[in-house]
C-alpha positions, -999 to 999 in steps of 0.1 A, spaced: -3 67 -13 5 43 -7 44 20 13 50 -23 50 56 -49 65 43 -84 51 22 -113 72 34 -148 72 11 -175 72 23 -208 96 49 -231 84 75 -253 90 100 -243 108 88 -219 133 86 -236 172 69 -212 199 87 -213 228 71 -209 265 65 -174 280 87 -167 315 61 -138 323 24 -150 320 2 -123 304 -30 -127 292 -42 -120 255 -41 -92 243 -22 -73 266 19 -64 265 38 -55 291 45 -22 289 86 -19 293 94 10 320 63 16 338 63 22 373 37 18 396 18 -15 408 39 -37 386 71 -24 403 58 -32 434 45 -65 426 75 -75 410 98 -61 445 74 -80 470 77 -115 444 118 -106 452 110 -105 488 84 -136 486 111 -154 467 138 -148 492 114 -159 521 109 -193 506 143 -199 500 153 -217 531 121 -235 528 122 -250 498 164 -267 507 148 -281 537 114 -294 523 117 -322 498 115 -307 465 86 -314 442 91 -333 410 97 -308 382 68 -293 364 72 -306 327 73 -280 303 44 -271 280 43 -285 246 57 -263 221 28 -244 197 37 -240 166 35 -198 153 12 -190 125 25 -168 106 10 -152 78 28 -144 45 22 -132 10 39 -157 -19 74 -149 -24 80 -132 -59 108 -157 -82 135 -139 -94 150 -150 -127 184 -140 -117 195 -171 -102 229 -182 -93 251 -213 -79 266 -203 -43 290 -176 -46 326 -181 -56 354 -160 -35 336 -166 2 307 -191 15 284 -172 34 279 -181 68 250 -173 91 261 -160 123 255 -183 156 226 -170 167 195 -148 153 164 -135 170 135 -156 159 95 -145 161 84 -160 194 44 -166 204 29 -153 235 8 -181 255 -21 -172 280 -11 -175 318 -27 -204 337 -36 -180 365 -60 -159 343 -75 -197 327 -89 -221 352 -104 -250 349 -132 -247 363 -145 -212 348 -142 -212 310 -133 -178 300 -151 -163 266 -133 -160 235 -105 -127 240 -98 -104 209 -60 -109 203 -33 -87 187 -45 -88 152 -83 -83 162 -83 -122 156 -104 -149 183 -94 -177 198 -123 -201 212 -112 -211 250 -141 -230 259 -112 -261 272 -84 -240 291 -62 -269 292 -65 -278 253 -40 -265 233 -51 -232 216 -44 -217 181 -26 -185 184 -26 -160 151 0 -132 156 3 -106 130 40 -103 117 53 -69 111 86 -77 97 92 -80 59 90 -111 44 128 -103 32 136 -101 67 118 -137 75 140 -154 45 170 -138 62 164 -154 96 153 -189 79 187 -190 63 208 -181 94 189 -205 112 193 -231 84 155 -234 90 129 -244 64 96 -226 62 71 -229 28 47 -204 36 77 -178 30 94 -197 4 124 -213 21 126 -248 16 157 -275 19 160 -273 -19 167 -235 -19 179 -229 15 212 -229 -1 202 -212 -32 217 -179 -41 199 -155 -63 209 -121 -75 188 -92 -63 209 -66 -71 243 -51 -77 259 -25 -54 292 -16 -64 319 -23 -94 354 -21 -95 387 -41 -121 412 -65 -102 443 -73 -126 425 -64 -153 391 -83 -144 360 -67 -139 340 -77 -101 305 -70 -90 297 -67 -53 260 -87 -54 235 -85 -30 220 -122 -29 177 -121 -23 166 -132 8 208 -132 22 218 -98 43 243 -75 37 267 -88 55 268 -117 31 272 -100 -4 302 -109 -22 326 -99 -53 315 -117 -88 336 -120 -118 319 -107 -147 317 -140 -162 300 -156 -137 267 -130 -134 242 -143 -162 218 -113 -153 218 -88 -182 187 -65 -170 206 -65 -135 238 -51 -155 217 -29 -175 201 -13 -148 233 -6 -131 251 14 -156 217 34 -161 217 43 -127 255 50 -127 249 68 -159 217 93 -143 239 100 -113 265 113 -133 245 133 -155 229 152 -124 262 159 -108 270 176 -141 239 192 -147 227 168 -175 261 165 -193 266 128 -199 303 117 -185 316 90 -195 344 67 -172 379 65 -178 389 33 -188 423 31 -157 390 43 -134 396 6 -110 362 15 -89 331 35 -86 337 66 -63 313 56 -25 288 81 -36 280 68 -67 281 31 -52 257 47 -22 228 66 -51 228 26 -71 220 9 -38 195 36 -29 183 33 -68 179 -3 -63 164 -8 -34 139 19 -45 130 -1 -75 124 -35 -54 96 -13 -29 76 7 -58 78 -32 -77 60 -41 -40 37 -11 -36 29 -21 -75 21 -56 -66 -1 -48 -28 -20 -20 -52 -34 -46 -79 -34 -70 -51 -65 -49 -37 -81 -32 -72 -112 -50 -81 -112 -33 -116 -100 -43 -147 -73 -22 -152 -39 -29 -141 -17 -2 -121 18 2 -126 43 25 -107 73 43 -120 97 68 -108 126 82 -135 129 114 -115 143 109 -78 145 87 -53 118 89 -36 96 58 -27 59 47 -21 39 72 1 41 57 36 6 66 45 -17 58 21 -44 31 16 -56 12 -12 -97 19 -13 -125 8 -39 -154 26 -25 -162 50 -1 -153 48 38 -176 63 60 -158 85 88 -173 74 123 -211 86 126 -216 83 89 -240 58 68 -238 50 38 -269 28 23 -258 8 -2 -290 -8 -16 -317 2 -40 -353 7 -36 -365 3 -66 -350 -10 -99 -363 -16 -132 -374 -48 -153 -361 -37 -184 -351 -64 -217 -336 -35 -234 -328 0 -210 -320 21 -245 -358 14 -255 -375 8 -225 -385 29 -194 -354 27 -176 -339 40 -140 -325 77 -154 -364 81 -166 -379 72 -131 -359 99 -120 -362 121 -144 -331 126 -166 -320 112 -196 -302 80 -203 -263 90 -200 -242 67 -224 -248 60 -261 -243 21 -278 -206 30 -277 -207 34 -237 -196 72 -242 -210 98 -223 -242 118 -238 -252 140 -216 -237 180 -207 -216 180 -177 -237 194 -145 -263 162 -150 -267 134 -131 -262 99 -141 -290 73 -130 -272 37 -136 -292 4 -133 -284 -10 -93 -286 -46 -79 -320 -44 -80 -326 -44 -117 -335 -68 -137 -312 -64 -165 -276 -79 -162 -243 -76 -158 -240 -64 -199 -264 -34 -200 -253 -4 -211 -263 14 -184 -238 -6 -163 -205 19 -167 -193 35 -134 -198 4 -112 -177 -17 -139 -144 2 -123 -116 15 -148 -108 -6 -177 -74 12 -190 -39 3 -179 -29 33 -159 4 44 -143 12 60 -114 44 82 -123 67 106 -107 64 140 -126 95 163 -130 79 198 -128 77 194 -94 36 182 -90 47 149 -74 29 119 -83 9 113 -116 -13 93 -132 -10 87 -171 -28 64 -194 -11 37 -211 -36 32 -235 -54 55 -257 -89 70 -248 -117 82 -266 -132 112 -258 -164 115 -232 -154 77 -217 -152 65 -183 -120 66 -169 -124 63 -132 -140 66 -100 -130 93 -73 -136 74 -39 -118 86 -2 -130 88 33 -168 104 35 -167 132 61 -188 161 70 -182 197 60 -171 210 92 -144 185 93 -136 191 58 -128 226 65 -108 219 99 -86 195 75 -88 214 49 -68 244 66 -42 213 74 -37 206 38 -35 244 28 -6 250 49 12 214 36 5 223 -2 -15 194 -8 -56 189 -19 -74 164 -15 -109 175 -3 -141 173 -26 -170 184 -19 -204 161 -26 -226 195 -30 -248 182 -58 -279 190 -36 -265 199 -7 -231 210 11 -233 180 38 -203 157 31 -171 158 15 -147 129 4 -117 131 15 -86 110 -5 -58 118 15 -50 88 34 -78 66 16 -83 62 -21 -76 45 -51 -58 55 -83 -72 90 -83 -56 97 -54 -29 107 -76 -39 125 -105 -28 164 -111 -49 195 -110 -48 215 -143 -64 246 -156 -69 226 -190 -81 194 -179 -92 160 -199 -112 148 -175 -144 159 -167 -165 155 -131 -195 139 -130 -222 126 -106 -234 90 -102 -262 75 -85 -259 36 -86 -271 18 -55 -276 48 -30 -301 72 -41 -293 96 -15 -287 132 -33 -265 143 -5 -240 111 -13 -234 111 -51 -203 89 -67 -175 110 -83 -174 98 -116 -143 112 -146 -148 111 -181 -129 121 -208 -133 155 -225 -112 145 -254 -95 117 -268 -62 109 -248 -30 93 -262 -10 63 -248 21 82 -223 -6 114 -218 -11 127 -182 -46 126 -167 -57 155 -153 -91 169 -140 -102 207 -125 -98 208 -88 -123 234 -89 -147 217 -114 -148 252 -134 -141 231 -170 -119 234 -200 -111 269 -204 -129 293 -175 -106 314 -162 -135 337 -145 -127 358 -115 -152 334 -97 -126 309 -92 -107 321 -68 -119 326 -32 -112 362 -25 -130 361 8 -112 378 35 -135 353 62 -109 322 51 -73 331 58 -60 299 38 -25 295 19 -29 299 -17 -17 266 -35 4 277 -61 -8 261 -92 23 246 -119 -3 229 -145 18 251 -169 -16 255 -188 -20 289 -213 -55 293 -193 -37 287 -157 -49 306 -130 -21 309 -109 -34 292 -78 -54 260 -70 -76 274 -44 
């Protein structure tokens, strides 16, 4: 729900330069306030002025040496290779302007260190530490960088710096690699790209002969853009260019850029998501539809987050010292149920059960069949932009037989009273998000708006495949059970997963439903699953 900026580990290249206002770690100064910095900083004016005669008529002091430069660590995520490489660009060479503003590091101020008094460890900006048991030794600062790591390339090369945590080094400083193309137009009968070069800023891209760009999926994507826009300024009529048409019309230049630079973030947001899975499957991201990018407040999650003032236990009691848990006495029969899964690791049991799996605390390993849920999703899914107007999707890339695991529904773990302060939030924004744990009781509800994984993003529909079930793994607690999906039938490769917002199954279209309470003034959702059994409304 997910998009960021990236972190840049230390490298070469990157000098800290001295601070000319001391201020301790931790702590910026905050520009504009008024108050007893203003007046500290108009009696230093004063102060300053009073020792000015002073200091011509004393014999001035031999000047203080400046402090060693410390180099900046910055942190940095490998730079992705693009195959589109090219030699330096042919009409114009591209020159960096004289001067660039380069990430600076903040040092402590002597007056707030002295010798004699070591000073604790201090937090710094990132929630890093930084020992200070020696005041005068030369510290380690880590400062998180908040700038893209596009943005770092562009300031190595106007700098003609060097810096291998980011990639730039002085055998591709020069280098000039196609990222993407931005606008067309024929010159005496010769066709010209404008290219923008990766890791080079706008201000650099130049015109290309034909000949000279050896990047077919670059071209290919360019007159499939070019191509969409014009079929949706004509209402899905293909239109074909004339061939005396000598350039693209700014609008249709403007939606390829936009296209293009939307492709490079979702390719990111793809990369940060499986980045942070620990599951098997892999997550892809695709959007045909419009041009809208990753979500910018969303957070990759693999388990539950406690809200503030909630615990979560996550270790066993008890587990069992089974050699085979289909014959043997197993955890579902210590607490009563049957065993869920069959030798084909489907789903047995009628929906409304719990499922007892083996915990850390078992003897059995990691390849008994009672180990299912906490294995994470093992299909290929794909997070998708749908085009009836439901947003984001989630479909399956692979097929899936009927009554398997598919995946986990995890969020933020919050009570019910804040669940229904949110809730009334997300009514009146269209969105839902909120599911209630009321297996036992009506304690806690997860909430995956702004923390969750991949089924952050899966539709409601009145005809679902996927079916809700509750897990006990490692906590036991009844109030805190894992929110398990299975399939209800077997689901093709390209198919749209889906699962009951309301939990009511495949098919119930009973008046009980639908809250008709008068007590709850909530907006109705309006429901487009386009199912034949759709009840109109998702709340």
């Amino acid at each position: 729900m997910a998009a960021a900026g990236a972190e840049a580990p230390g490298g070469e290249g990157w000098r800290a330069a001295p601070r000319t206002v001391p201020c301790p770690p931790g702590k910026l100064p905050r520009p504009g306030k008024r108050g007893r910095n203003a007046r500290a900083g108009r009696n230093s004016t004063r102060r300053d002025t009073a020792f000015r005669a002073a200091d011509t008529a004393a014999p001035r002091r031999a000047p203080r040496a400046p402090p060693c430069p410390r180099p900046l660590t910055l942190l940095a995520a490998r730079p992705a290779r693009c195959p589109q490489s090219l030699p330096a660009p042919g009409p114009r060479e591209a020159r960096p302007p004289p001067s660039a503003a380069v990430p600076r590091t903040r040092r402590p101020s002597p007056r707030r260190w002295p010798a004699q008094k070591p000073h604790p460890s201090r937090p710094l900006f990132g929630g890093m530490r930084v020992a200070t048991a020696d005041p005068c030794a030369p510290r380690a600062w880590c400062v998180p960088c908040l700038v893209s790591l596009d943005t770092l390339q562009e300031l190595c090369r106007k700098e003609k710096l060097t810096c291998k945590s980011i990639g730039i080094t002085k055998r591709n400083l020069n280098n000039y690699e196609v990222e993407y193309l931005c606008d067309y137009k024929v010159v005496k009968d010769m066709e010209y790209y404008l290219v923008k070069w990766k890791g080079w800023p706008d201000s650099t891209n130049t015109w290309e002969p034909l000949q000279n760009l050896k990047c077919p999926l670059l071209l290919q994507q360019f007159f499939n853009d070019k191509h969409n826009y014009l079929s949706q300024v004509k209402k899905g009529k293909a239109i074909t260019l004339k061939e005396n048409h000598r350039a693209l019309k700014p609008a249709v230049a403007e939606y390829i850029v936009k296209k293009a630079k939307q492709r490079i973030a979702l390719q990111r947001w793809q990369d940060e998501l499986n980045r942070r899975k620990t599951h098997k499957g892999m997550i892809f991201v695709e959007n045909t539809v419009d041009l809208e990018g990753p979500p910018s407040d969303f957070y990759y999650i693999n388990e539950y987050k406690p809200a503030p003032g909630i615990s979560l236990v996550n270790e066993a009691t008890f587990g069992c010292s089974c050699t085979d848990c289909f014959f043997e006495k197993c955890c579902p029969a210590e607490a009563g149920v049957l065993l869920a899964y069959n030798k084909n690791q489907q789903i047995k049991i009628p929906p409304g059960t719990p499922i007892y799996e083996c915990n850390s605390r078992c003897q059995c390993g990691p390849d008994c069949p009672n180990r299912i849920v906490q294995k994470g999703t093992q299909y290929s899914l794909c997070i998708f932009r749908t085009s009836n107007g439901c947003g984001w999707g989630v479909k399956t890339l692979v097929k899936i037989k009927r009554m398997s695991f598919v995946m986990e529904y995890v969020g933020e773990v919050i009570t019910s009273e804040e669940a229904e302060r949110r809730g009334q939030l997300y009514d009146n924004k269209g969105i839902t998000y909120l599911f209630d744990l009321d297996y036992e009781s009506d304690e806690f509800t997860v909430d995956a708006a702004r923390y969750g994984n991949v089924s952050h993003f899966v539709n409601h529909s009145c005809d679902p495949n996927l079916q809700v079930f509750n897990v006990f793994i490692d906590n036991l607690d009844t109030r805190l059970p894992r929110i398990a999906l299975f399939s209800t039938r077997t689901i093709n490769a390209g198919e749209e997963l889906t699962f009951d917002y309301q939990m009511k199954g495949s098919g119930d279209v009973s008046s009980d439903s639908i809250d008709h309470s008068p007590a709850k003034k909530r907006a109705r959702t309006v429901c487009k699953c386009g199912a034949v059994t759709c009840r109109g409304y998702l709340n």
